[in-house]
C-alpha positions in Angstrom: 70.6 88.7 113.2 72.7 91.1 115.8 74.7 88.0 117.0 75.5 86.8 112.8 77.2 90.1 112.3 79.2 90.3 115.8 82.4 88.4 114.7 85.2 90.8 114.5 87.7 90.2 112.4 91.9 89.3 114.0 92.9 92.2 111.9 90.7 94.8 114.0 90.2 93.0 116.8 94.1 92.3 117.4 95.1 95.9 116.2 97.8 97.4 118.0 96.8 100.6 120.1 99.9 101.2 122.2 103.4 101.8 120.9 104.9 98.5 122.9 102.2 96.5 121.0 103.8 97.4 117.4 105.6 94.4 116.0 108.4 94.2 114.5 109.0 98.2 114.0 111.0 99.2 117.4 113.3 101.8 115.5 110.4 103.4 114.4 108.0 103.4 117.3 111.2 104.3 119.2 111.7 107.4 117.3 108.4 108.8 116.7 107.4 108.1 120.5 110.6 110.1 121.2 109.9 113.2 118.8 106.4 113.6 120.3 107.7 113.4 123.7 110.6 115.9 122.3 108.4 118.1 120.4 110.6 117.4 117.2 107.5 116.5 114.9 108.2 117.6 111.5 104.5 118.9 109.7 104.6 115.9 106.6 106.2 113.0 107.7 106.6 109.8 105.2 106.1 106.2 105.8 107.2 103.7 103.4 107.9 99.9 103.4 106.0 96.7 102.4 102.2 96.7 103.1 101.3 94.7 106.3 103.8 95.8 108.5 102.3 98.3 110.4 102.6 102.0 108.6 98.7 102.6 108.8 98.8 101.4 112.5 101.4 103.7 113.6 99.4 107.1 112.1 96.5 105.8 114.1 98.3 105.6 117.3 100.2 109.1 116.7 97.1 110.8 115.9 96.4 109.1 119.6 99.5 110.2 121.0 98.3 114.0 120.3 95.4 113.8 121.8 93.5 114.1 118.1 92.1 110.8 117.6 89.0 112.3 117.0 90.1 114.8 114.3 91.8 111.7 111.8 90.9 111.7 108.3 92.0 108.9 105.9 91.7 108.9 102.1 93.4 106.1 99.7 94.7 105.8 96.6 93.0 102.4 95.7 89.5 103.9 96.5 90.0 105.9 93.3 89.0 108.9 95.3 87.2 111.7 92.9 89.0 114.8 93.0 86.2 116.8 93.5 85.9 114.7 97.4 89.5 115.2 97.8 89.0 119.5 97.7 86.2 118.5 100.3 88.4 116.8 102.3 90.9 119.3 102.3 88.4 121.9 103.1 87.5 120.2 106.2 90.9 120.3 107.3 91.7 123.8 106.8 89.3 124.8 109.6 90.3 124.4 113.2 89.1 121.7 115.3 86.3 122.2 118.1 88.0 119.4 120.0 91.8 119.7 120.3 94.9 121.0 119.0 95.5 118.8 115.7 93.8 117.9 112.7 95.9 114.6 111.3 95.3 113.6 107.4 96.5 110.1 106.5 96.8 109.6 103.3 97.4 105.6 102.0 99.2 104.6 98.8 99.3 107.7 97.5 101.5 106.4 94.4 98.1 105.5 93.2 96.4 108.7 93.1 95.7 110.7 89.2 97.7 113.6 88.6 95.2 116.2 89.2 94.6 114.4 92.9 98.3 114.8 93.3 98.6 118.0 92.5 95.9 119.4 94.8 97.4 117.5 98.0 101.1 119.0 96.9 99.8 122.5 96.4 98.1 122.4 99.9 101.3 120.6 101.9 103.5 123.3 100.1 101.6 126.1 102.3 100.1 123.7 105.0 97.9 124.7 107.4 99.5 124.8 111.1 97.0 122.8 112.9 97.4 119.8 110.3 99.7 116.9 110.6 100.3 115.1 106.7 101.1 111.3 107.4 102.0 109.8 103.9 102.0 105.8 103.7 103.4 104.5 100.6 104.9 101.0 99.5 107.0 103.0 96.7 109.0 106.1 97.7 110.6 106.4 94.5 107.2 107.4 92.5 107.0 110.4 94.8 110.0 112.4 94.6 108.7 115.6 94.6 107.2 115.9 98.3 109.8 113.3 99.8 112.1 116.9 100.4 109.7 118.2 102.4 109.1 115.3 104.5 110.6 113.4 107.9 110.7 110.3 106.4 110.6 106.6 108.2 111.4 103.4 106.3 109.4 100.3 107.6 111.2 96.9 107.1 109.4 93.5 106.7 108.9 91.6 109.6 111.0 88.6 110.8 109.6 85.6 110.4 110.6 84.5 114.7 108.4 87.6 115.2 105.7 86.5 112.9 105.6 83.0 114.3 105.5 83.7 117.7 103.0 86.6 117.2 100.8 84.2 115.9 101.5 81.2 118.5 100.1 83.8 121.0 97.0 84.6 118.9 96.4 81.3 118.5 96.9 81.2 122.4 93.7 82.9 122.8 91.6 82.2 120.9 92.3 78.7 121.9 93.4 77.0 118.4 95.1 74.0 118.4 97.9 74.2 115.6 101.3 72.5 114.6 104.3 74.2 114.9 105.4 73.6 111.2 102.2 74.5 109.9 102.7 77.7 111.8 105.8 78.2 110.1 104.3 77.3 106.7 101.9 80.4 107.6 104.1 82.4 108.9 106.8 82.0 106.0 103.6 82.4 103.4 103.4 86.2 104.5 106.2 87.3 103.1 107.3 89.9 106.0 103.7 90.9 106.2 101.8 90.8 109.7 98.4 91.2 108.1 98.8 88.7 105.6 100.2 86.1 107.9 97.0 86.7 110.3 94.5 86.9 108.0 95.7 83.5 106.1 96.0 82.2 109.9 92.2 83.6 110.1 90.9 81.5 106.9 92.3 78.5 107.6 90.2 78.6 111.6 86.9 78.6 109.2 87.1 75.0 107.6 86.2 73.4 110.8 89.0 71.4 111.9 89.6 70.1 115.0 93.7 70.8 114.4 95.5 73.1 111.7 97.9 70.5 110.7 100.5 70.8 108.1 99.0 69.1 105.5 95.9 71.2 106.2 97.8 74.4 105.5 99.6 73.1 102.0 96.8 72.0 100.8 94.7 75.2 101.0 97.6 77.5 100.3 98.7 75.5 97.5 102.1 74.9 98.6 104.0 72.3 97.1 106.3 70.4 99.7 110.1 70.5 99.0 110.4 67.1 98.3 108.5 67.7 95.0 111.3 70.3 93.7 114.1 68.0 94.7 112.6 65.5 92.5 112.3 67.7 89.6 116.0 69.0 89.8 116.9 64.8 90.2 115.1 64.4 86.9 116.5 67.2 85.5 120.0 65.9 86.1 119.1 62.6 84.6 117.8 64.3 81.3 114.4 62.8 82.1 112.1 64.7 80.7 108.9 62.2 80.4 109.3 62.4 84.0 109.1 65.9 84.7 106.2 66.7 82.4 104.4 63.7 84.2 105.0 65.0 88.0 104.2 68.1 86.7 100.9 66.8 86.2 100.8 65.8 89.3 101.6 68.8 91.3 98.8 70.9 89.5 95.7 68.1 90.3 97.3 68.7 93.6 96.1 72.5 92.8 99.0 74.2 93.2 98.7 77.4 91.2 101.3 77.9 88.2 102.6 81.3 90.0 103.3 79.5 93.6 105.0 76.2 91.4 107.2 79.1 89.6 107.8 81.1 93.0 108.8 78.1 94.7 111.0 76.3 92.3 113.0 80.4 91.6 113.4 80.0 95.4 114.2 76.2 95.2 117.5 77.3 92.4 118.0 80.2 94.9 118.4 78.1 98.0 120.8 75.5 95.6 122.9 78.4 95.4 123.1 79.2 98.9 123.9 76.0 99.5 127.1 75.6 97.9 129.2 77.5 100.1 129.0 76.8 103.7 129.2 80.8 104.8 125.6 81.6 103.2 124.2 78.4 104.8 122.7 80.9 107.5 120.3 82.4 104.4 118.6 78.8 104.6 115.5 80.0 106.4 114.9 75.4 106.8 115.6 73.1 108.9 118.7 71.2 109.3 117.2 67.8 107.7 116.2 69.5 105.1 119.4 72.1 104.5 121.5 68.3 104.2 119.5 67.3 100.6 119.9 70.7 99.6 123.3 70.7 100.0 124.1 67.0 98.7 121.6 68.2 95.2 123.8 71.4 94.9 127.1 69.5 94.9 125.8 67.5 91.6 125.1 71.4 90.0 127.5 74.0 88.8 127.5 77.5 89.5 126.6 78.8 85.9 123.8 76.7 85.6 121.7 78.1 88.8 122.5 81.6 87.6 121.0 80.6 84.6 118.3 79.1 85.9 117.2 81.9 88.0 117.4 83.8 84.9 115.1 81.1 83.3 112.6 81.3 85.9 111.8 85.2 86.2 111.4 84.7 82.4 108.7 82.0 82.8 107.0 84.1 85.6 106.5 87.4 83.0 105.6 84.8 80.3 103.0 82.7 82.6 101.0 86.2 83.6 101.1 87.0 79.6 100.3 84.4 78.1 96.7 82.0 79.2 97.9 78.7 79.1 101.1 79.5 81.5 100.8 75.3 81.9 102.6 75.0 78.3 104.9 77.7 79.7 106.1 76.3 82.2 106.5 72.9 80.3 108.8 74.6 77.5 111.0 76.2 80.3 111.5 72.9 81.9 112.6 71.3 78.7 115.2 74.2 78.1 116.3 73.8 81.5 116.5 70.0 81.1 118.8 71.1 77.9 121.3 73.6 79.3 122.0 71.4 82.6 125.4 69.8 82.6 125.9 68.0 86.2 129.1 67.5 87.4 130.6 63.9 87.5 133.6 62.4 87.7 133.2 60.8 84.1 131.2 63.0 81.7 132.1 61.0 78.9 129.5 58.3 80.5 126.8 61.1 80.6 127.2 62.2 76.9 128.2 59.6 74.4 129.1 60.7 71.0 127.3 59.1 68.3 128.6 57.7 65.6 128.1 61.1 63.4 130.6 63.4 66.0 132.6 60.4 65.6 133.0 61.1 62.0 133.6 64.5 62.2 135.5 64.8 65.2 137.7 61.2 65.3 139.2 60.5 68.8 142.5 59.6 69.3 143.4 55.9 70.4 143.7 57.3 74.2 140.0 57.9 74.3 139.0 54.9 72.6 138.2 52.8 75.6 135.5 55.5 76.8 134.5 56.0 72.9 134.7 52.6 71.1 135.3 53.5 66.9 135.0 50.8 64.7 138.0 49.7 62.8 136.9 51.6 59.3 137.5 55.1 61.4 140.8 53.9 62.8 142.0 53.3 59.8 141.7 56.5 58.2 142.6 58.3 60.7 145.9 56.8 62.2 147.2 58.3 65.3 151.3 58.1 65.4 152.4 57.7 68.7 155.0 60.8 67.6 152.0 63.6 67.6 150.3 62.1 70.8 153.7 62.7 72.2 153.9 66.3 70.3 150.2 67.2 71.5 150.0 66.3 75.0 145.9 66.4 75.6 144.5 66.7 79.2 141.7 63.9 80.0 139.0 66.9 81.3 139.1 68.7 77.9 139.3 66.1 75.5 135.7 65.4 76.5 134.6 68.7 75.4 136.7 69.0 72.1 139.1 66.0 71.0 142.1 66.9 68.9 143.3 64.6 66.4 146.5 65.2 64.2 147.4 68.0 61.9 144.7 66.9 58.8 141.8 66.8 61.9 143.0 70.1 63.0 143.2 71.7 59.2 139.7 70.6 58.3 138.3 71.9 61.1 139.7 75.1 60.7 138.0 75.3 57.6 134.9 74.3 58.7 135.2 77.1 61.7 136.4 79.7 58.7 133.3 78.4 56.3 131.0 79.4 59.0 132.2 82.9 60.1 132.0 83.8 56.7 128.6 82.7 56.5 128.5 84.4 60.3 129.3 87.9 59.3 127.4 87.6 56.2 124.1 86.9 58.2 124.5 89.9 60.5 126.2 92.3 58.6 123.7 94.9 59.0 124.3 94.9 62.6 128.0 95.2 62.8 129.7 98.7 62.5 130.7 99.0 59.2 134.3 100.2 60.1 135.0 96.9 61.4 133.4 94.6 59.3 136.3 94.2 56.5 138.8 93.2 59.0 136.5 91.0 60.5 135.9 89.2 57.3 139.6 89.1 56.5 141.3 89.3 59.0 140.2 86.9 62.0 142.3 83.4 62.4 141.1 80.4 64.1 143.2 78.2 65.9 143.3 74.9 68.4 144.9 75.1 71.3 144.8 72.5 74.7 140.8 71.4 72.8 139.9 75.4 72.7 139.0 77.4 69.9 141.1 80.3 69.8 139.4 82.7 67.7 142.6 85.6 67.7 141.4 89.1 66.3 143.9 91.6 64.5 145.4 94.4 66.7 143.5 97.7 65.5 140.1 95.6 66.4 141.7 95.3 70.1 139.6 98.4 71.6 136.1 97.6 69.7 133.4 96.1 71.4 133.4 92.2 70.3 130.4 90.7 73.1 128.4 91.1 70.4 130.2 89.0 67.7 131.6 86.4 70.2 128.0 85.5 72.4 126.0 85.5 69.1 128.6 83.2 66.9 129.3 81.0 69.4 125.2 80.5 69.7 125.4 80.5 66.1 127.9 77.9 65.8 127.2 75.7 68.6 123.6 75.4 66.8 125.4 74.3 63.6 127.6 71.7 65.3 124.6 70.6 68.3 127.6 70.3 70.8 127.2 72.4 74.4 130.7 71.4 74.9 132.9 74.0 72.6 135.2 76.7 74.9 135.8 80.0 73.0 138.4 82.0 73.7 139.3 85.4 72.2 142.7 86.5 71.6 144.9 90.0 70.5 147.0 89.0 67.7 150.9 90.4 68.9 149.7 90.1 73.0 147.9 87.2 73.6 149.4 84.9 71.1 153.5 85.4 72.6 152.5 83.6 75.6 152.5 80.4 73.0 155.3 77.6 72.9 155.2 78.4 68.9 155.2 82.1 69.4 158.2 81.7 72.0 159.9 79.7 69.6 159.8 82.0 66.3 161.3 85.2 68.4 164.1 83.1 69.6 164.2 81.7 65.9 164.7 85.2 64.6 167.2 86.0 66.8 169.1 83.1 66.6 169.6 81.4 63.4 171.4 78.3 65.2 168.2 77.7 67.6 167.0 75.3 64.5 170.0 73.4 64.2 169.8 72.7 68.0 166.1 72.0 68.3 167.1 69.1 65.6 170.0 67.7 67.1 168.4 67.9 70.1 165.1 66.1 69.2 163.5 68.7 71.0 159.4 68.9 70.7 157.8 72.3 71.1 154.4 71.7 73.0 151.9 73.6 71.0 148.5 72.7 69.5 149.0 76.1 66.9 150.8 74.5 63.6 153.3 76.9 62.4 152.0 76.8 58.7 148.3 77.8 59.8 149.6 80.7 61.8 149.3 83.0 58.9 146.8 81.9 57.7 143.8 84.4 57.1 140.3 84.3 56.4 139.3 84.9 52.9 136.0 84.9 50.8 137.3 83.4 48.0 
């Protein structure tokens, strides 16, 4: 029976007693070693930082260091400590030890403790006896403001991972373990900057009886999914293949891989796709250099704006998977939104999105597009395209893909149809708009097309009013309507913005010169300008 309850566990049995055994904290151990030997000890000192890297430890060897081991007394916020044993404890303090000079009082997580608790520990460190050393350890300094004036405060960082993996490959030394150096890693990298929870994972993983941790081993029991698997998912979510997804999906949780670690690991996954793209945060890559090269040829096929996004996407999923009970279905839903608002980037995007036969009709492409868009010959015929207004309306190949321009009638109706629906816009959300500027907004906003933009071009006097608002929620709004990702906004000042135009440029020099017309047509000059002159004053109306 005595020999059944001998083991001790690595977290006692490896504790450090000695300043030079402390990992990871040499600032810290420096200094306090230093203000003993100094006599510079302030009364209520302050240790904060991560849990597992050592603040409990270094009270214990202090309390050591002046000769008052004897005289510690430890209470903890997560023992929901009554406040009737607190006064107790605090009465035992208050009389001078038989055996030394000190009485030391450590007192854990003390962010945790009720307010009447709190009160009775700040009431008694505000007139402190002089034979008692406070030592606060907290992971959050900012939920105890009030004492943190009358403390010396230390700041505890996580631990390295080098000094985590090493610290284990010499426990692992002793106690003669035989153990892969990734699956070290694995463990080490699954702590998180925490000592205790690297060593006690380390400590689990000794009791299923292998022969050798291996690196399966370790995956397998800490339910971590192999990188491979989120490479895969980010292939099949540039391929729009969503079947796929849902069915590895299914795969990776009969693997038993918990929905919080698949969520953790692919926010880190979009995280290290981000790193990736520019070779001066390579160094962030805490992989190997096999593995950094797929992460960098992935994040070359991914723009900027959608990784941003999708980190946004994923620390929603992670609230909504610890709300909600079936965080399965969550993280389905998530994917599938991702799988939506991912846009890769290829040399020919018209390959990637084909417009159907319906955009055709709305939109109608112009004969230089027609070999990447075939339109059957009904379209082409009502909607000629005169060699004179492709020459007049010079389009760029990139942005023709994301809104083709056809001649004037094209451009008129959809003018209309962009007018139509801010009415309808402003009408919606009315109640939410400041009523000063809602009648120029319904009057007095033009739309135009300019180089396959929509140039939505406000009146002056709404120049200084905040418009994020009105331009994130219609350009939802009517990207919804239309179901095309593609659309660029762009918001414009009427007299500022708009004089940078060709057409703009050509009326001032009109209205200075009456003869600029009469040149322009002898001329046959062109004015480059996707703005026709007969919409420019054209306003929005409700009629």
């Amino acid at each position: 029976m005595d020999k059944c309850f001998s083991y001790i566990v690595w977290s006692l049995k490896y504790r450090p007693v000695r300043w030079e055994e402390v990992i990871g904290q040499m600032d810290v151990t420096t200094i306090l070693k230093n203000s003993i030997e100094k006599n510079r000890l302030s009364q209520v000192l302050l240790f904060f930082g991560p849990r597992g890297v050592g603040k409990n430890t270094c009270a214990r060897i202090l309390a050591s260091g002046l000769d008052s081991f004897s005289n510690v007394f430890e209470i903890s916020g997560f023992l929901n400590h009554s406040v009737e044993s607190i006064c107790e404890t605090i009465r035992k303090i208050r009389l001078y030890p038989k055996e030394g000079k000190y009485k030391i009082l450590i007192i854990n997580d003390f962010n945790f403790f009720s307010q009447d608790s709190f009160n009775i520990i700040l009431k008694t460190i505000e007139e402190p006896p002089t034979h008692v050393l406070f030592i606060f350890c907290t992971t959050e300094k900012n939920k105890i403001n009030s004492i943190i004036s009358r403390c010396q405060v230390y700041e505890f960082k996580p631990i390295s991972l080098r000094d985590i993996f090493f610290y284990l490959k010499k426990i692992a030394e002793k106690e003669r373990i035989e153990i892969d150096n990734e699956a070290l890693f694995l463990i080490s990298k699954n702590g998180n900057g925490s000592l205790s929870e690297a060593l006690n994972t380390f400590e689990k993983l000794t009791f299923y009886g292998q022969r050798k941790i291996s690196r399966e081993l370790v995956m397998e029991k800490l339910g971590i999914l192999d990188t491979s698997y989120y490479l895969k998912i980010i292939d099949y979510l540039l391929d729009q293949k969503i079947s796929q997804i849902l069915i590895l999906l299914d795969k990776i949780f009969q693997f038993g891989v918990s929905s919080i670690n698949f969520i953790s690991g692919l926010t880190k996954h979009f995280r290290d796709l981000l790193l990736s793209k520019n070779p001066e945060t390579l160094f962030l890559l805490k992989l190997k250099k096999k593995t950094i090269r797929f992460y960098i040829q992935q994040s070359i096929k991914i723009r900027y704006s959608f990784l941003i996004n999708a980190l946004r996407i994923c620390r929603q999923m992670e609230k909504e998977s610890l709300i909600y009970k079936n965080s399965r279905l969550t993280i389905e839903i998530y994917l599938i939104q991702l799988a939506n608002c991912l846009f890769p980037i290829q040399k020919k995007d018209s390959e990637k999105f084909p417009i159907q036969k319906k955009d055709s009709e709305k939109f109608p492409i112009q004969k230089k597009d027609s070999e990447k868009f075939p339109i059957q010959k009904k379209d082409s015929e009502k909607f000629p395209i005169q060699k004179k207004d492709s020459e007049k309306f010079p389009i760029q190949k990139k942005d023709s893909e994301k809104f083709p321009i056809q001649k004037k009638d094209s451009e008129e109706k959809k003018i209309q149809y962009l007018q139509e629906n801010w009415i309808k816009f402003i009408q919606k959300f009315s109640e939410k708009i400041h009523p000063t500027y809602l009648n120029s907004l319904k009057n007095e906003i033009r739309f135009h097309i300019y180089n396959n933009k929509i140039l939505l071009v406000l009146p002056t006097q709404l120049e200084n009013c905040n418009f994020s608002f009105i331009q994130t929620h219609f350009i939802k709004y009517f990207i919804n309507k239309l179901n095309n990702p593609h659309l660029e906004f762009k918001i414009l000042v009427k007299e500022k913005d708009l004089e940078n135009f060709p057409i703009e440029q050509y009326n001032l020099l009109s209205r200075k010169n009456k003869y600029v017309d009469e040149l322009i047509e002898r001329l046959n000059l062109k004015i480059l300008s996707s703005i026709p002159t007969k919409l420019y004053n054209k306003k929005i109306s409700l009629s």
